[in-house]
C-alpha positions as CSV (number, residue, x, y, z in Angstrom):
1,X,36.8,107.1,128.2
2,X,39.3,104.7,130.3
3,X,36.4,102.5,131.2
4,X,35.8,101.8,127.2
5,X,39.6,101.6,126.3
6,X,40.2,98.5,124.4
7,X,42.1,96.0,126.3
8,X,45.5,95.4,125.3
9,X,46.5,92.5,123.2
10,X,47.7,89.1,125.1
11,X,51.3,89.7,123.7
12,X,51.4,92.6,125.8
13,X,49.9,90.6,128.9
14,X,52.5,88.2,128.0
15,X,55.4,90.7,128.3
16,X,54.2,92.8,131.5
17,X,53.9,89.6,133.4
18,X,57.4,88.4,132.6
19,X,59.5,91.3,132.8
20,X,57.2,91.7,136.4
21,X,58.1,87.9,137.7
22,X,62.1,88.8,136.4
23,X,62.9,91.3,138.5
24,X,60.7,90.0,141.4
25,X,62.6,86.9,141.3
26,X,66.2,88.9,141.2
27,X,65.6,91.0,143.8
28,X,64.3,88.3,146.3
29,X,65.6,84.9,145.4
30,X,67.9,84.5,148.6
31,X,64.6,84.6,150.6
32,X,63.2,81.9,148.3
33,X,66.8,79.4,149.2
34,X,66.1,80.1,153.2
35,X,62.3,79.6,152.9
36,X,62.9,76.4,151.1
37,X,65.3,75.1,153.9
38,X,62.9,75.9,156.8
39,X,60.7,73.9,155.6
40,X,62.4,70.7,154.7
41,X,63.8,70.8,158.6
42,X,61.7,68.5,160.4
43,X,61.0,69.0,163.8
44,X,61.5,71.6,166.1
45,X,62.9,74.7,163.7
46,X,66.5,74.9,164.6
47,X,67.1,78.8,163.3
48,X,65.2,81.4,162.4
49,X,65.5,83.6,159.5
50,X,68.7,85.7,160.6
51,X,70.5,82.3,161.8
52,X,69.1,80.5,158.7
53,X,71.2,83.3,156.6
54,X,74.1,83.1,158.8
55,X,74.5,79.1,158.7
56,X,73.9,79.0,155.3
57,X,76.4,81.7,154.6
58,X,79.5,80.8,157.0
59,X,78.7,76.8,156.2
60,X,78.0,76.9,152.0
61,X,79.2,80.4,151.0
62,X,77.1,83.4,150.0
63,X,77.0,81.3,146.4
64,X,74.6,79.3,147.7
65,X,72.1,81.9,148.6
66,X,71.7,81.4,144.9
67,X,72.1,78.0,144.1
68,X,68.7,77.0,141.8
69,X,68.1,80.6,140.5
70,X,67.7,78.6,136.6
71,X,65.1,77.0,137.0
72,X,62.9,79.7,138.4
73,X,64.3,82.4,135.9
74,X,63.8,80.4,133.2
75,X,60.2,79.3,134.5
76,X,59.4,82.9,135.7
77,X,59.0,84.5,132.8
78,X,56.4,81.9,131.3
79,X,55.0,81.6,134.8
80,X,54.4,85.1,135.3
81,X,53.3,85.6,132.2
82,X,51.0,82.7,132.1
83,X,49.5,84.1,135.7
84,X,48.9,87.3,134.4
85,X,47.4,86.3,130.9
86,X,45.2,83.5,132.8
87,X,43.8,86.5,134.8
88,X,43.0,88.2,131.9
89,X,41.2,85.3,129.8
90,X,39.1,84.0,133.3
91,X,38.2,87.2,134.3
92,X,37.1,88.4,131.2
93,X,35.4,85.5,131.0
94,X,33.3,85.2,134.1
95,X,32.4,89.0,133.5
96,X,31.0,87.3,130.4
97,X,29.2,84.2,131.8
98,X,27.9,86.3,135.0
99,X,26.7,89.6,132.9
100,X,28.5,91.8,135.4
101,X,29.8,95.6,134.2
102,X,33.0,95.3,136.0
103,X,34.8,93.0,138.6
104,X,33.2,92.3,141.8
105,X,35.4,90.5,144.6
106,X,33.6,87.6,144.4
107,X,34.4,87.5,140.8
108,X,38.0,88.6,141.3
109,X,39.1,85.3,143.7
110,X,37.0,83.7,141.3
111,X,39.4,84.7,138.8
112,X,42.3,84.3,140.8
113,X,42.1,80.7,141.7
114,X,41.1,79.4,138.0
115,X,44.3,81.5,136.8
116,X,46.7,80.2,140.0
117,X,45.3,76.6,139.1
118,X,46.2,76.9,135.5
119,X,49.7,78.4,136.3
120,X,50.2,75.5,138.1
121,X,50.4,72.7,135.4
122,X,53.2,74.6,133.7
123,X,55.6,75.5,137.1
124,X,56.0,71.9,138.8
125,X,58.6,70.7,136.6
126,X,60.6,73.7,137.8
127,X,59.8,74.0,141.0
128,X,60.6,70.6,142.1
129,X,64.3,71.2,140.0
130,X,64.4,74.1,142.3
131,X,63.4,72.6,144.8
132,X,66.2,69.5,144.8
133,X,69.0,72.2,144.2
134,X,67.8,74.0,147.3
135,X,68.0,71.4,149.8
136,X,71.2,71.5,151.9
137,X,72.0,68.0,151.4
138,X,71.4,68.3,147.5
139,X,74.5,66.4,145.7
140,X,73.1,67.7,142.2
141,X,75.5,69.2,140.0
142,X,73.0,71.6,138.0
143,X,69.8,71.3,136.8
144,X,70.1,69.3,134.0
145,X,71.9,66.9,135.9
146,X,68.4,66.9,138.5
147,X,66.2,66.1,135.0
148,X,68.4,63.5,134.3
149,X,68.4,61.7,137.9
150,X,64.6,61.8,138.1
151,X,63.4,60.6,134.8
152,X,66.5,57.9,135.2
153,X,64.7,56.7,138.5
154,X,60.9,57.8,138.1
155,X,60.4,58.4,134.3
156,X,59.3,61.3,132.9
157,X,56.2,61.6,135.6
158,X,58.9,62.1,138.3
159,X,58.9,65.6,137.2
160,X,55.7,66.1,138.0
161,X,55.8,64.8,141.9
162,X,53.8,67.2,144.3
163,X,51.2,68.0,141.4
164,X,48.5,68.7,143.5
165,X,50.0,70.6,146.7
166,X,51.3,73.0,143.9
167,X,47.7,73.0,142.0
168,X,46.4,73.8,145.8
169,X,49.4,76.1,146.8
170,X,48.6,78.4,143.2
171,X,44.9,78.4,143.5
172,X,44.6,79.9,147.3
173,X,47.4,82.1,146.7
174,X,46.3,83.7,143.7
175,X,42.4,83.8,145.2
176,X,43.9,85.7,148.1
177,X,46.2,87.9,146.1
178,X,43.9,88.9,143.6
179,X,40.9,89.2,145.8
180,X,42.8,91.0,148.0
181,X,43.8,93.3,145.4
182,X,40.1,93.8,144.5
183,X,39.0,95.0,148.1
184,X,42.2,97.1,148.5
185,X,41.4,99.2,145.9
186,X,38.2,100.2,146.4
187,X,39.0,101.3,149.7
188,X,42.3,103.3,148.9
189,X,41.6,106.9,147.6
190,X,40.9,107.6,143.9
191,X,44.7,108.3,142.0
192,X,44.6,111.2,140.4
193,X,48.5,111.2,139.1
194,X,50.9,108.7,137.8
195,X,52.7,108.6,140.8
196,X,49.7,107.8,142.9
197,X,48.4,105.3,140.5
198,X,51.6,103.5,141.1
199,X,51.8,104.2,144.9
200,X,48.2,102.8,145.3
201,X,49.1,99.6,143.0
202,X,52.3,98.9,145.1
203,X,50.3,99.2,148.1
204,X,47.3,96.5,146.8
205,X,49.8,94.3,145.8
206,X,52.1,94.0,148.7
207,X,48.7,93.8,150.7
208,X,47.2,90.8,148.4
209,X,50.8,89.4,148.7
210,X,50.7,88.8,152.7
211,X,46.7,87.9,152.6
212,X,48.0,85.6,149.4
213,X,50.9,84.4,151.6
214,X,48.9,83.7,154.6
215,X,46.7,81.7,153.3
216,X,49.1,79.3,151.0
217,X,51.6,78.9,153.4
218,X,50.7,75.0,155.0
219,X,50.3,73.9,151.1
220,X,53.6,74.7,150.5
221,X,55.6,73.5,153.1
222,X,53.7,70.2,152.1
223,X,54.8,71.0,148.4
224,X,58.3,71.5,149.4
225,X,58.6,67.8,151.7
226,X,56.9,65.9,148.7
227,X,59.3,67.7,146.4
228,X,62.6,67.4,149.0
229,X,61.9,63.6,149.7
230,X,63.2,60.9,147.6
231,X,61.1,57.8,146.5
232,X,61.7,54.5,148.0
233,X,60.6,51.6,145.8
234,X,57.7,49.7,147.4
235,X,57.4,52.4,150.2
236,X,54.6,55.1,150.8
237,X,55.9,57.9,150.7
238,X,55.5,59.7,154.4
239,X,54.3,63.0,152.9
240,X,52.3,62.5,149.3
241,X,48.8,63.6,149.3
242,X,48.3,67.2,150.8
243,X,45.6,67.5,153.1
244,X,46.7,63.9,154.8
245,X,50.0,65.5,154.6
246,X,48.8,68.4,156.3
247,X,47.3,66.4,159.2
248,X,50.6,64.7,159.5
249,X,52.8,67.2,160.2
250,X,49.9,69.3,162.7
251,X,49.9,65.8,164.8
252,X,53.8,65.1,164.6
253,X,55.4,68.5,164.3
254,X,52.4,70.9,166.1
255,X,50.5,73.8,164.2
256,X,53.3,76.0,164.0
257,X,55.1,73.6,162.2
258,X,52.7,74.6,158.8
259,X,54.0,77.8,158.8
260,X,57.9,77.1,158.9
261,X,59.5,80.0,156.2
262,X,56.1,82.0,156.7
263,X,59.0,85.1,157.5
264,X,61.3,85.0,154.6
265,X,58.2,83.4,152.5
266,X,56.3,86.6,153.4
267,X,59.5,88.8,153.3
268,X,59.3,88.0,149.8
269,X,55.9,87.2,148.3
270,X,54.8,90.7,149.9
271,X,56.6,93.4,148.7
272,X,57.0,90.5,146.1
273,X,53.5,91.0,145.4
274,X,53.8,94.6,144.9
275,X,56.8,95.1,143.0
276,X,54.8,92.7,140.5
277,X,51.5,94.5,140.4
278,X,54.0,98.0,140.1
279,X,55.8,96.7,137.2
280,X,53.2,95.2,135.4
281,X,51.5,98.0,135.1
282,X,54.0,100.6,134.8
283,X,54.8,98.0,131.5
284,X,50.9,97.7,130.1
285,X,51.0,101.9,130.1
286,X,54.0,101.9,128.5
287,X,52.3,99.7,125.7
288,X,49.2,101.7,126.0
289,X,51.1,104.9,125.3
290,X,53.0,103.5,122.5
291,X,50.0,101.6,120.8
292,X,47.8,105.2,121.6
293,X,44.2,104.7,121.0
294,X,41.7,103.1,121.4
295,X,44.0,101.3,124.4
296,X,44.8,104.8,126.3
């Protein structure tokens, strides 16, 4: 019978995925400020994570551990939701197009790249607010006041700088996370409570969050030095395509250097991942209760 349940409506989608990204982002943001500031630091990394929370702290105040949390709440909840309802739609659709019963892994990174790619057309505007009110040398006032400056200098297409290194960042994220996800759970034993179902969906998602992690991690330290650096008129920007970006800071910075924030990054997008995957869908059987059948 729960293979033939009727899948929920995308409202529902919708809903999971943003009370999901809301208390991700609430519960891990200070990770997201200190990731953010490894990887503007050029060079030779100066502090790790505890030193990076310490200088932050004793320099700018424990406020700033939380400076730019607007932006991302008020993109989270479309983002997350957007991630989540994408899923949904492409894999649904290549079940479709492929004439498969159910998911395969192949199908289900797939899936997960065409929904992180989609995601990413509606976060970059955010981000790259987040982004400027992040950087330690940021003299923004808010985030209106970051709109204002970079449509003032670069028009309306200045929100929109670092484009592709997020369209590259979302796709290999989400193709790791949810493959991930897909393998995970076919190897972890069959639930047969609640609880467990919950236990084992934490579990795949905190998994798929590190694999996810692991993978993205180069792409966005090159999203977050397109998105840190300010435009000089008539000069190429140093960092502004992302594979030549890449091989820019492998030959001037070494191959560690791709993976600066990787701890706090991972700290987060980990357990991140499976707080997400918990609370969606603790949320989706909390709609499939209340709806009852044919969606139990």
């Amino acid at each position: 019978m729960t293979s033939e349940r009727k899948p929920l409506p995308f409202i529902a989608n919708f809903t999971a995925g943003a009370i999901a990204g809301v208390s991700e982002i609430l519960t891990f943001y200070p990770l997201d400020v200190v990731k953010t500031r490894m990887q503007l630091d050029t060079g030779k990394s100066k502090h790790g994570l505890v030193g990076s929370f310490q200088t932050i702290i004793k320099e700018e105040g424990v406020g700033r551990l939380y400076r730019g949390l607007v932006p991302p709440l008020l993109l989270e909840a479309p983002k997350r939701a957007v991630k989540f309802a994408a899923n949904d739609f492409w894999g649904k659709t290549y079940l479709q197009f492929s004439g498969e019963k159910k998911m395969t892994q192949s199908l289900s990174i797939l899936t997960g790249c065409s929904a992180g790619a989609t995601e990413s057309f509606v976060v970059v505007p955010f981000e790259l607010v987040k982004i400027k009110l992040q950087d330690k040398t940021s003299t923004f006032a808010g985030p209106i006041d970051v709109v204002k400056q970079v449509i003032r200098k670069d028009g309306v297409l200045g929100l929109y700088a670092g484009m592709e290194a997020t369209f590259w960042r979302h796709l290999w994220w989400n193709g790791g996370y949810f493959g991930c996800i897909h393998q995970v759970r076919t190897i972890l034993p069959k639930a047969e409570t609640p609880q467990a179902q919950l236990l084992n969906n934490f579990i795949s998602g905190t998994i798929g969050g590190l694999v996810g992690t692991m993978i993205n991690t180069p792409f966005d330290v090159v999203k977050s030095r397109i998105q840190g650096g300010s435009k000089v008129p008539g000069v190429v920007p140093k960092y502004n395509w992302t594979y030549p970006a890449l091989v820019t800071i492998f030959r001037e910075e070494g191959a560690a250097a791709l993976y600066k924030g990787f701890v706090p990054k991972v700290l987060r997008l980990a357990p991140g991942g499976g707080v997400l995957l918990l609370v969606v869908e603790f949320t989706l059987g909390v709609f499939r209760q209340a709806l009852g059948p044919p969606y139990i």
